[in-house]
N, C-alpha and C positions, 0 to 999 in steps of 0.2 A: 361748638358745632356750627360750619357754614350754612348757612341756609339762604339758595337762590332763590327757591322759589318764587314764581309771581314778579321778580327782580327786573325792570327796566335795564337797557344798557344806552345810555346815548351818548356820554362824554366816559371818558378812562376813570375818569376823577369819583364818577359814580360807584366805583367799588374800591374795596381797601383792598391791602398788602395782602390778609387771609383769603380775599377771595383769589383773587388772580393766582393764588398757588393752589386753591381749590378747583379751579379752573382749569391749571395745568394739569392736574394730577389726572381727573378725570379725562383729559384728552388725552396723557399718556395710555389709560386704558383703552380709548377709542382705537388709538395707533395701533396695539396689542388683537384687540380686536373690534374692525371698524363697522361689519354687517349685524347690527342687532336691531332688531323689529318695538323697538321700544316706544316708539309715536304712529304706531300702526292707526290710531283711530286718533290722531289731530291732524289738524289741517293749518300749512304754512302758509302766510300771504310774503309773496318775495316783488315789491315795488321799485321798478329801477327807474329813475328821469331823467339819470344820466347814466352815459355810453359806460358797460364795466363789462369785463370777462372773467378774469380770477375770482374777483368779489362774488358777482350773482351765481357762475355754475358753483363756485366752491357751496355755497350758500345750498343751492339746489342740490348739490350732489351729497352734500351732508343729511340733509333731512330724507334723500330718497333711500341712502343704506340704513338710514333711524326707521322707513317702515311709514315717513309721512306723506301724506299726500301735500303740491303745492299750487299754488296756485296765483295769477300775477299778473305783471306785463315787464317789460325792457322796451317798451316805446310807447311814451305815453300821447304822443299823435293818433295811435288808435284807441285810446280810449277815452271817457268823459270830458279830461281834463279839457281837450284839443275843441270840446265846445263850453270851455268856461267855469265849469264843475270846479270847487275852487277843494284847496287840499283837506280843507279841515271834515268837508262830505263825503271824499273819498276816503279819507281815515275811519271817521265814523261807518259808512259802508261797509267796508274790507273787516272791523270790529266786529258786526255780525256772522261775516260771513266765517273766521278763521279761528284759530289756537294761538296763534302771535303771528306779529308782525315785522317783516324785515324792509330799510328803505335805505334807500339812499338818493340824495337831493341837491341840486346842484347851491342852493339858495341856504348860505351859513343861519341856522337858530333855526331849521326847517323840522330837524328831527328832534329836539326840545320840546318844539310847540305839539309835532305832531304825535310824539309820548303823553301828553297833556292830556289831545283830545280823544287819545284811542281808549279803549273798555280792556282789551288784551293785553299781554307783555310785547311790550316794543325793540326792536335792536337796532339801532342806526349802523347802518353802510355804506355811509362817508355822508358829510354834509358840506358842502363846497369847500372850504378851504381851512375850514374849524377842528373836526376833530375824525377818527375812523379807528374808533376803539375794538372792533374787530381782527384787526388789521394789528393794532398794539398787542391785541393778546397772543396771536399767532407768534409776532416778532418776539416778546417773551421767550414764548418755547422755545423757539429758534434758538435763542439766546442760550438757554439754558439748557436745551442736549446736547450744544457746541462747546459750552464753558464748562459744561456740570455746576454752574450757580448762576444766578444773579446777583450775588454783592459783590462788591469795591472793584467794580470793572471801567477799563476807558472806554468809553462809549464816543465814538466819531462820529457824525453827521453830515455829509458832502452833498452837495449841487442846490437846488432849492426849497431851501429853510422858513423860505418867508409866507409861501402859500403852501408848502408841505405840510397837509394834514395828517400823513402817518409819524411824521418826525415830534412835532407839536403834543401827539398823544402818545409817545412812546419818552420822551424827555417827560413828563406829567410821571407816567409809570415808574420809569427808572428811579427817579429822587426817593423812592420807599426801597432803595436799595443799595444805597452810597456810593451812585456812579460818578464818574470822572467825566465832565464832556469837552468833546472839543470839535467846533463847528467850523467847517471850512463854506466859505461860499461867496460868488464876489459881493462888494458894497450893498448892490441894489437886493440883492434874496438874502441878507442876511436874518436871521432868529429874531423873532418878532420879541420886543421888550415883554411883554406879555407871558410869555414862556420864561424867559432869564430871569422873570423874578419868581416863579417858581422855583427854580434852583437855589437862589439867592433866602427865600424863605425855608430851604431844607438845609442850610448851612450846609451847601455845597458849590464844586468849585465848576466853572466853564472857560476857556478858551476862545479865541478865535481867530481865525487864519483865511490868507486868498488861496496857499499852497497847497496842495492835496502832498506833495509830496515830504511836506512837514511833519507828516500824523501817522506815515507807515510805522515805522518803528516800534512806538508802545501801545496802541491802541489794539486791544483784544476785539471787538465789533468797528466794522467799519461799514456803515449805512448807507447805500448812495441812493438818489434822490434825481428824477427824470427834470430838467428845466419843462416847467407846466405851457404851453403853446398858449393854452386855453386858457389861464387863469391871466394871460396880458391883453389888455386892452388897445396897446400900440404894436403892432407888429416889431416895430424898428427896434425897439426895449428888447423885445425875445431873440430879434436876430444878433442883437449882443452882448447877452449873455448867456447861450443857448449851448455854446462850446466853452463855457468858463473852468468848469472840471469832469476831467474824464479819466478815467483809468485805467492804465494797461496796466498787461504779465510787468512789462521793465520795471516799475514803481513799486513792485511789493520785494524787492531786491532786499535785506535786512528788517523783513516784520515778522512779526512772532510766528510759530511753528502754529500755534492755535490759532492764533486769528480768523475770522472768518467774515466772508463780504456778504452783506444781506442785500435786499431791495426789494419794494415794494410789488415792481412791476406796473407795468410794462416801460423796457429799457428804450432809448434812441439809441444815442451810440455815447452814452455816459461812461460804459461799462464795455470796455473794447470785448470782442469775442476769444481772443488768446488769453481772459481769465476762464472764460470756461474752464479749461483744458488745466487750472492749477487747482491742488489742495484746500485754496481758500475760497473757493467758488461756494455758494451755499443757496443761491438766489432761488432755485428752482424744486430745492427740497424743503426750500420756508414756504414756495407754497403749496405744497401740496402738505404742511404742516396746517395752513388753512382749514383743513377740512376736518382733524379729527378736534381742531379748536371749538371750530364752528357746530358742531358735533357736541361737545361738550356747555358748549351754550345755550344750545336750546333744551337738550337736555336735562341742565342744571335748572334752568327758568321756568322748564313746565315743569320740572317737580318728580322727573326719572330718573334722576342721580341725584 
């Protein structure tokens, strides 16, 4: 028997193979049916310190059909922080005040530490370039109402690998499910060693390619991944590799009838808009898959499902 209760979420790696399918299962009920009053009397603390749309409303709009009340900021200029109030006060603070806590932080081992210091259950919601295990569970499901499984799948990964924190924690997932990957991305974003040896310790296999057009054929998920503005330090670095891979309708010419394109969000022009318009389009139903995930998390950790 699973049992989240009380259960921290801050890296993927934090829960096993039975949870994450306990996870799904219960968010396929959410999907089934998503308005149920089940955290009518908790209260969500939803911390954002960096810019996010999908992440924090999915976040907020899960917990408000759960029946919870939330409560937060998305701009930490208006509050404490912006006079010095350093994070571990604000954690401790928001502990008092809530039923758990949800953050995300631009500053990698933020939400580690900030699990540490809190009294409540924690979720990280991205932590700079490390991990955003919320985000991996969602792409799960995705995965797995588009394949009907998660095992012995080609799993692709296109644009930027190296500071892509959903890729990083969705390659960690996958390995408990005897994927295949293969990573497109030029020189400089390639897959941080760090991750390949997780693969390499699941006696499994990886790829890698500059070609995006090398991987339509067999690959069943093919992941694309925004070049991060923000995460370069040189401007000049991002303006040359900002158009390294992109994807049109023309390119998906000979790939599998199933395949389907995910993405995190929010796109530049990675992902031309004449895919909308095909069968393998799937980017915008992963996230509103977001929400009965999210749904199913908090759920599962306070102790309702």
């Amino acid at each position: 028997m699973v049992n989240l209760k009380g259960k921290n979420l801050v890296s993927i790696s934090d829960y096993n193979k039975e949870e994450y399918l306990e996870i799904l299962r219960i968010a396929s009920e959410f999907e089934n049916n998503p308005k149920q009053e089940l955290l009518c009397d908790k209260v969500i603390a939803s911390i954002f310190f960096e810019p996010s749309t999908r992440t924090r409303l999915s976040f907020e709009s899960a917990a408000s059909m759960l029946g919870a009340k939330v409560i937060g900021f998305s701009n930490p200029a208006a509050t404490s922080q912006s006079k010095g109030e350093s994070l571990h006060d604000t954690i401790k603070m928001l502990s008092s005040y809530s039923d758990l806590i949800v953050m995300r932080n631009p500053i990698e081992g933020s939400a580690r530490y900030a699990s540490e210091v809190a009294s409540v259950p924690f979720i990280n919601a991205g932590d700079g370039a490390n991990q955003h295990p919320t985000q991996c569970m969602l792409d799960l499901y995705s995965i797995l109402k588009t394949q009907g499984t998660l095992e012995n799948l080609n799993i692709t990964m296109v644009g930027d690998l190296k500071y892509g924190r959903t890729v990083h924690s969705l390659v960690q997932a996958m390995c408990n499910f005897n994927a295949t990957f293969h990573f497109v991305s030029p020189e400089e974003l390639k897959m941080p060693s760090s991750i390949k040896r997780n693969i390499k310790d699941a006696n499994l296999k990886y790829s890698q390619y500059t070609d995006i057009n090398e991987i339509i054929s067999f690959s069943d998920i093919i992941y694309m991944t925004r070049v991060q503005r923000e995460r370069f330090s040189d401007p000049l670095e991002y303006e040359k590799v900002k158009d390294s891979c992109i994807l049109r309708a023309e390119n998906l010419k000979g790939c599998k009838d199933n395949m389907r394109i995910l993405h995190p969000l929010p796109r530049v022009n990675e992902i031309a808009t004449d895919v909308d318009q095909t069968i393998h389009a799937y980017y915008f139903q992963q996230a509103q898959n977001g929400v009965y995930v999210r749904q199913a998390l908090m759920a599962a950790i306070l102790g309702v499902k």
